[in-house]
C-alpha positions in Angstrom: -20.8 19.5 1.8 -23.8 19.1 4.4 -25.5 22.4 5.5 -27.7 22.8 8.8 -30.2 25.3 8.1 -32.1 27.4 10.3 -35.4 28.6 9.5 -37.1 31.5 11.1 -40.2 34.1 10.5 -39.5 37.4 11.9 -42.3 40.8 12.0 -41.7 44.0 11.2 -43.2 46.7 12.2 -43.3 49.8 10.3 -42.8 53.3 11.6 -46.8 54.2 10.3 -49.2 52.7 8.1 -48.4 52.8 4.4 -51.2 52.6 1.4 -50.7 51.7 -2.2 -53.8 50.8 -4.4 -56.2 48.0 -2.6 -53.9 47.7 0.2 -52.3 49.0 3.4 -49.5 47.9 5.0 -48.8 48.0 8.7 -46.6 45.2 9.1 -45.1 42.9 7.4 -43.5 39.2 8.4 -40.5 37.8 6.7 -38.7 34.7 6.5 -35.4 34.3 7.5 -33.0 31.6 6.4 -29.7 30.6 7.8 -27.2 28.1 6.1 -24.1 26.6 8.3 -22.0 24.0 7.0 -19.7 24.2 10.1 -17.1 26.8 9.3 -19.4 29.4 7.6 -22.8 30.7 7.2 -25.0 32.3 4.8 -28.4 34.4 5.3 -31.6 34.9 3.5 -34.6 37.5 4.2 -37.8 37.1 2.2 -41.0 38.9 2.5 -42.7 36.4 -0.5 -45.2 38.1 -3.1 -48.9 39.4 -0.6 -50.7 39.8 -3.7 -50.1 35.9 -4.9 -51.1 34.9 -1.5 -47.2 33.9 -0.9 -47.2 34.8 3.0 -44.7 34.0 5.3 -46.5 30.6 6.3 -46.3 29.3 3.1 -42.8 29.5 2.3 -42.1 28.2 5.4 -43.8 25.3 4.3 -42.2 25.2 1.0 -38.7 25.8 2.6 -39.3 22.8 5.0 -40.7 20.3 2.3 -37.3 21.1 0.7 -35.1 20.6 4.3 -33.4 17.2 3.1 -32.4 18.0 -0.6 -31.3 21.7 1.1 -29.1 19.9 3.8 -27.6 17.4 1.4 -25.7 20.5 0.4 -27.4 21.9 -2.2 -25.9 24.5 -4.9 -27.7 27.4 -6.2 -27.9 25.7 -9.8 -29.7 22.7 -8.6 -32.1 25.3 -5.9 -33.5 26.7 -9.2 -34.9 23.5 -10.0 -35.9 22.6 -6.5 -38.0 25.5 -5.8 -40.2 27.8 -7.8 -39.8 31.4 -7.9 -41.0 33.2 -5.1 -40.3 33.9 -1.2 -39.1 30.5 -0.7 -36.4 30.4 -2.7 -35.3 33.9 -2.7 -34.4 33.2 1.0 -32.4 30.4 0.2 -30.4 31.7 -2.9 -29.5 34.8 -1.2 -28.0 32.4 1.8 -26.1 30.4 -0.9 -24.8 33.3 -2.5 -23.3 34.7 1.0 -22.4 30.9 1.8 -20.5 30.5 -1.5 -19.0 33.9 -0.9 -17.8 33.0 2.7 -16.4 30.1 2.0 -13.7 31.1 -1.3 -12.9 34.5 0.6 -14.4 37.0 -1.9 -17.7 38.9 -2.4 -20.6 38.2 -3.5 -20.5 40.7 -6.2 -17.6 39.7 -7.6 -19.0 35.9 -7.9 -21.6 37.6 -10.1 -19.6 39.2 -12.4 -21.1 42.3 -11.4 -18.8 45.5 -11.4 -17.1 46.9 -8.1 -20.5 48.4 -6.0 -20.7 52.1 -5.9 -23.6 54.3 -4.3 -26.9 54.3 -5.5 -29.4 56.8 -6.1 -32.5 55.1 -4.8 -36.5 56.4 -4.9 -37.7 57.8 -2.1 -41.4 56.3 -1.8 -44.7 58.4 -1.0 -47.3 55.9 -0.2 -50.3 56.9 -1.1 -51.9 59.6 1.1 -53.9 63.7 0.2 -52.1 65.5 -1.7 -50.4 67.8 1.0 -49.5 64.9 3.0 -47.5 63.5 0.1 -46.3 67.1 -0.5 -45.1 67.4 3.3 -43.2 63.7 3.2 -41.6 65.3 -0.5 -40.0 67.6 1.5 -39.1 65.3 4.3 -36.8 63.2 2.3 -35.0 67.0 1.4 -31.5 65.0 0.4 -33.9 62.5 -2.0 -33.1 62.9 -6.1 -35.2 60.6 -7.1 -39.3 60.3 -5.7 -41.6 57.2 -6.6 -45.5 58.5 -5.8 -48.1 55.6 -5.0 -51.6 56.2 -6.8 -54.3 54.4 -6.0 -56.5 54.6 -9.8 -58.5 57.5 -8.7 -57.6 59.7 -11.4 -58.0 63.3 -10.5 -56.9 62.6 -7.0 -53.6 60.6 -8.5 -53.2 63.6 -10.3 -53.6 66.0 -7.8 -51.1 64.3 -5.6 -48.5 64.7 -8.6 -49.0 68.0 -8.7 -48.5 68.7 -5.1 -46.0 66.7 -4.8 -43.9 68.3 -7.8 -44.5 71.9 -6.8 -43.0 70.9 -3.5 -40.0 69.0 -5.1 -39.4 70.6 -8.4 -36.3 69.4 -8.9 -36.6 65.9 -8.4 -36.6 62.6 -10.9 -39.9 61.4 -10.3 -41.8 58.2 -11.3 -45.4 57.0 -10.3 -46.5 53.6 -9.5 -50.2 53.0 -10.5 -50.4 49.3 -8.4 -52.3 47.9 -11.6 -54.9 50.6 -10.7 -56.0 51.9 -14.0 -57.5 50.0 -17.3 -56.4 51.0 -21.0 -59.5 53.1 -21.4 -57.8 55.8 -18.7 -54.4 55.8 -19.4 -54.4 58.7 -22.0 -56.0 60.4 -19.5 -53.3 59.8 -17.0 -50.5 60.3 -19.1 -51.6 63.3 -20.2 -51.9 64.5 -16.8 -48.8 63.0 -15.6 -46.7 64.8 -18.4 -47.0 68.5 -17.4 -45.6 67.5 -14.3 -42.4 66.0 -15.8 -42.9 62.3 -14.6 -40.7 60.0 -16.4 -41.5 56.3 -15.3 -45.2 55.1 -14.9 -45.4 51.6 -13.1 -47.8 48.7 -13.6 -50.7 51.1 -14.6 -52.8 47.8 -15.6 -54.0 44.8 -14.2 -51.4 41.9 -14.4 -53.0 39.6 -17.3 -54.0 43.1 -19.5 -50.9 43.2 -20.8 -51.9 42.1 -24.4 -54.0 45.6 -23.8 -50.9 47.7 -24.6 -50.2 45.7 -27.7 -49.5 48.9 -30.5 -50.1 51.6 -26.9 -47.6 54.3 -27.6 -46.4 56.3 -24.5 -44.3 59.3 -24.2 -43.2 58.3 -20.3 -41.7 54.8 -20.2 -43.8 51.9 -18.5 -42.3 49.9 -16.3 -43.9 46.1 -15.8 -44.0 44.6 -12.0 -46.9 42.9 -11.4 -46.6 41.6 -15.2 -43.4 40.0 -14.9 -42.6 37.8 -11.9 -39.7 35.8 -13.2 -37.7 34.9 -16.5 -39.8 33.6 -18.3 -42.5 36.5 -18.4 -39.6 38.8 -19.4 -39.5 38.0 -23.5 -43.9 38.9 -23.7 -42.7 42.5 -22.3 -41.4 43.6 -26.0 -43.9 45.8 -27.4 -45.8 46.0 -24.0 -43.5 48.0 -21.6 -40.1 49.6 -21.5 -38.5 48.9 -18.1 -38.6 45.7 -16.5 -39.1 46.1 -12.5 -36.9 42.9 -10.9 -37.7 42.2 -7.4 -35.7 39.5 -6.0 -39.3 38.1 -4.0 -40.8 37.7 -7.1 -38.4 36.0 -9.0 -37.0 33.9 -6.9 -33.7 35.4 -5.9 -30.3 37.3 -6.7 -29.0 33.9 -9.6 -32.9 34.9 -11.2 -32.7 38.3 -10.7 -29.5 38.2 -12.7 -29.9 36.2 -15.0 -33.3 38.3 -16.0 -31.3 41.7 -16.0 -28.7 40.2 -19.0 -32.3 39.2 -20.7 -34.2 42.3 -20.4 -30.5 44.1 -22.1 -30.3 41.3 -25.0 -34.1 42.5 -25.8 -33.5 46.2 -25.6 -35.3 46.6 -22.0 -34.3 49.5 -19.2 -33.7 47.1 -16.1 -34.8 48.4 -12.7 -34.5 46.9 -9.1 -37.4 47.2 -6.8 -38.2 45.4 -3.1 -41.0 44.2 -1.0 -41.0 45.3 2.8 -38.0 44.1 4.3 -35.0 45.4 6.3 -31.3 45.5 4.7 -30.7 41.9 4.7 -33.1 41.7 1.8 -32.2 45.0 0.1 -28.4 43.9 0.4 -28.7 41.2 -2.4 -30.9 43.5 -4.7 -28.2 46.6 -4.3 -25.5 44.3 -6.0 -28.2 43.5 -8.4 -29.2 47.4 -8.3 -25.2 47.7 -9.7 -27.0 46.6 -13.6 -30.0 48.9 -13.0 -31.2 51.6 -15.0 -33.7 52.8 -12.0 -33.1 51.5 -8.2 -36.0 51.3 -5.8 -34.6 50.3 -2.5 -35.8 52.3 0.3 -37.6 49.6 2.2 -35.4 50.0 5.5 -36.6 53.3 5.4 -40.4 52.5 6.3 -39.3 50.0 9.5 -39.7 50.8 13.2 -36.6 49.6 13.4 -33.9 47.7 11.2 -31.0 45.2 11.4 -27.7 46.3 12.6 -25.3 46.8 10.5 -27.7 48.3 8.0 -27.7 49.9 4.8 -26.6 53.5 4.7 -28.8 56.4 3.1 -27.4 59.5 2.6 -27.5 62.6 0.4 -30.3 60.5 -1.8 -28.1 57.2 -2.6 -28.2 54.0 -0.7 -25.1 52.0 0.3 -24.5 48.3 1.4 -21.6 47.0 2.3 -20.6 43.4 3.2 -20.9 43.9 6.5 -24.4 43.9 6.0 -24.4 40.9 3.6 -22.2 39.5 1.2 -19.4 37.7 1.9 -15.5 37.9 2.7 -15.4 37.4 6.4 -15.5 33.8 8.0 
């Protein structure tokens, strides 16, 4: 059936600036695809991948170049082939999902296969900031479970913001997100000082393309790859390397990759976790039914906006909550 698609880039504000390692984020545009095939429409938000120079210009352009095959009426089998993973085509496969959805009368989720959606517990994120700062926002986010600190590779700093942040929080599941911020010659040193603090996920602690530096590297916290895995196919070279595989649905490509990368990362004895790039609850809505399959959920982006989309997700007493009012299918 022909679609009409809409194609629009949209900026975000957020509520103050927000630092990881090498970079600060103060705003952030996003791409926003609508599909209408005259009775129903589906949506898309992508923010695309800032450190693979995947801005919102460029997936504009991909998403036009693509405009004919798109309006022919397209299915999200044949968009896999069409597009590469990325931005472009998370955009669109999120606006096929909700499209598909709409137009059988059922949910997205339960086109995927994916069990009914309950709350999740969701990381609360602590950019990266002095030590008492981070302490101070710890105890800001007093309903959080679960706290994800950004480091920035400056190791007795990094590890002095653990510290503060964990005698501020000590009851709290914590992980750490090194932003490929360290090399292999400092990681016993960071793990070591990670450990007394009771830290039990360390993310991307190497440079994307060191992976082969973890070959026979023995941790006691779990590692978690994000930079290092993108899409499916980088998922296999993780065995041996990391523990948890990070899914974000700009990376890969969208909710049929993200998917199909979750069943992968089980069949190879993988943790699965669901992470996001800036963007308001449009684009966490897609990654909370794949956050349904997750070991760890990351999906606080909203959170960091000046202002989000109405209806939005729902945070309360630590968890996060979508329904398909937000996105997702059912109504016409």
């Amino acid at each position: 059936m022909p679609l009409k698609m809409h194609v629009a880039v949209e900026k975000l504000r957020l509520s103050a600036p927000f630092r990881i390692s090498g970079f600060v984020f103060e705003e952030q545009d996003v791409v926003l695809v609508t599909l209408d095939d005259g009775r129903h429409q589906g949506r898309g938000e992508a923010s695309g991948v800032y450190y693979l120079g995947d801005t919102a210009q460029s997936m504009v352009a991909s998403i036009e170049a693509a405009r004919a095959a798109i309006e022919q009426g397209i299915d999200r089998a044949a968009l896999q082939k069409l597009l590469q993973p990325g931005g472009a085509r998370n955009a669109v496969d999120c606006a096929l999902w909700e499209l598909d959805a709409r137009r059988i009368g059922t949910t997205v989720w339960e086109l995927a296969g994916v069990p009914a959606p309950k709350p999740l517990v969701t990381t609360f994120t602590l950019g990266a900031d002095e030590p008492a700062v981070m302490a101070a926002g710890a105890r800001k986010y007093a309903e959080a479970k679960s706290l994800k600190l950004k480091l920035t590779g400056e190791l007795a700093v990094d590890l002095a913001r653990v510290r503060a942040v964990r005698e501020a929080r000590p009851e709290v599941w914590m992980g750490v997100d090194a932003n490929q911020g360290y090399g292999i010659d400092t990681l016993d040193a960071l793990i070591a000082g990670l450990r007394p603090a009771n830290v039990s996920l360390l993310e991307q602690p190497l440079k994307r393309g060191r992976e082969a530096d973890l070959n026979g590297f023995k941790s006691p916290i779990p590692i978690a790859a994000d930079e290092s895995v993108l899409s499916l196919k980088d998922v296999a070279g993780l065995v041996g390397r990391f523990d948890v595989v990070n899914i974000k649905l700009d990376k890969c490509g969208g909710l049929t990759e993200g998917l199909a990368m979750a069943h992968a990362a089980r069949r190879i004895g993988l943790r699965v976790m669901v992470g996001n790039m800036v963007g308001t609850s449009l684009a966490m809505a897609p990654a909370f039914v794949l956050g349904q399959l997750c070991d760890v959920v990351d999906l606080d982006g909203p959170i960091f906006l000046a202002k989000d989309r109405t209806p939005g997700m729902t945070y309360s007493k630590g968890s996060a909550w979508s329904s398909e009012q937000v996105w997702g299918g059912t109504h016409a």
